[in-house]
N, C-alpha and C positions, 0 to 999 in steps of 0.2 A: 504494500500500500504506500509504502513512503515513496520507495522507487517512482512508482506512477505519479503521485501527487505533491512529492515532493521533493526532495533531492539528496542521496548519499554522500557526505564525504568520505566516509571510510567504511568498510566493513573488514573484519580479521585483523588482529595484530600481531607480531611475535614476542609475545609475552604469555608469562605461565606462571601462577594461573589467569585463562580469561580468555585465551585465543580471540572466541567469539563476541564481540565488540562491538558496537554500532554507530557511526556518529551521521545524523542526518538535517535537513531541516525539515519541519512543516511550518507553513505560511510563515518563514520567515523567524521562526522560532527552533533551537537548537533541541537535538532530541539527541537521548544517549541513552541507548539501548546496552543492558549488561547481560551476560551471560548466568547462566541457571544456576550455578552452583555455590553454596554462600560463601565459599573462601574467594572463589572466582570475583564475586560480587566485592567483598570487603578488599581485594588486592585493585580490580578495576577503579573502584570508586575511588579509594584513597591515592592510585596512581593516575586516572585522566580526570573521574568527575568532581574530584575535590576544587582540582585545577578548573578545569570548565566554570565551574561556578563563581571562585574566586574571580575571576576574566569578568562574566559576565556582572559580578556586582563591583567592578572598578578597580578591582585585586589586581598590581601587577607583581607583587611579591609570592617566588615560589612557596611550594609547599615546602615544612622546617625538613630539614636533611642533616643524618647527624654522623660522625666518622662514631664508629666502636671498633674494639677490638672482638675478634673469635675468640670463645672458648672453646670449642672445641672445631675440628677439621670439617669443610665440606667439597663432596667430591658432586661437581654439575656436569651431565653426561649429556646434555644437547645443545644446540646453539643460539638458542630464544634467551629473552633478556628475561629472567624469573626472579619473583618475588618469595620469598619465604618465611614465613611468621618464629617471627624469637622473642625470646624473652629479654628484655634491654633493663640491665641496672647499671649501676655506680657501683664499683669496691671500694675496698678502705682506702686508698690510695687516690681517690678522688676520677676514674677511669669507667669511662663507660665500657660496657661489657654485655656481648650478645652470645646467646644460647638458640640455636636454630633448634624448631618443636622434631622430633621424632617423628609427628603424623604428616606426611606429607601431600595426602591429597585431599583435591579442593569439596570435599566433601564433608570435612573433616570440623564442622564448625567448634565441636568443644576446645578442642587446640588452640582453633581463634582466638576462642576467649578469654583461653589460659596466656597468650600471651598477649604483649604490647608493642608490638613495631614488627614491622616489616622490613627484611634485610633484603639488600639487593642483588642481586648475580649477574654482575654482566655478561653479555655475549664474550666469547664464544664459550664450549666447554673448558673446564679448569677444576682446577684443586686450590681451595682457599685452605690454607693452613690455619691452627689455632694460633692463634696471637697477634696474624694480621689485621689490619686494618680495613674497613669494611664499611659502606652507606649503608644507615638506615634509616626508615619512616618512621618515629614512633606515631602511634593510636591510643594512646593508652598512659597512665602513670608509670613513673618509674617503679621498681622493687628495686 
């Protein structure tokens, strides 16, 4: 329907999770179409719709972005830009510090909830070691 009446700028992106993404207008109004699955949903939202909307009510300052270290190692085995939910505190030393969840599909909403930020993995495949330095989104309070 939108196609016909109105116009796509984008469908599909290479992010994970969320592939299925939509961004279109009708009469001139921005629509953003998220995919089914709630982590999909919570990784889409907090990575374009947050933005979107910030735009639309006069925001040009990004979404807050924060450097953490790993605690422990991750190993990203495709070449999509993926988001993955960790748990982000402070140690005694005054360092922020990310714990990436064990559950890793986008279906998975208790996980969500148990954490607070969104760590990022860039393209392409790689092995983030513990201790590196690493972007994250927080959502949530620190622990």
């Amino acid at each position: 329907m939108l196609a016909a009446h109105g116009a796509i700028r984008f469908w599909r992106v290479r992010l994970k999770p969320g592939m299925p993404v939509l961004l279109g207008l009708w009469r001139g109004v921005p629509v953003l179409g998220l995919p089914g699955n709630p982590v999909s949903v919570l990784a889409c939202y907090l990575v374009l719709g947050r933005r979107l909307l910030q735009r639309l009510q006069g925001c040009s300052e990004p979404p807050l972005e924060l450097s953490a270290q790993l605690d422990a190692a991750i190993d990203k085995r495709h070449s999509r830009l993926e988001f993955q939910r960790g748990l982000l505190r402070c140690d005694r030393h005054g360092q922020l510090r990310v714990l990436a969840s064990p559950a890793v599909g986008s279906h998975r909403l208790a996980a969500a909830a148990r954490s607070n930020a969104l760590i990022r993995l860039p393209e392409p495949p790689a092995r983030f070691e513990a201790g590196q330095a690493i972007t994250v989104l927080p959502y949530g309070p620190l622990v």
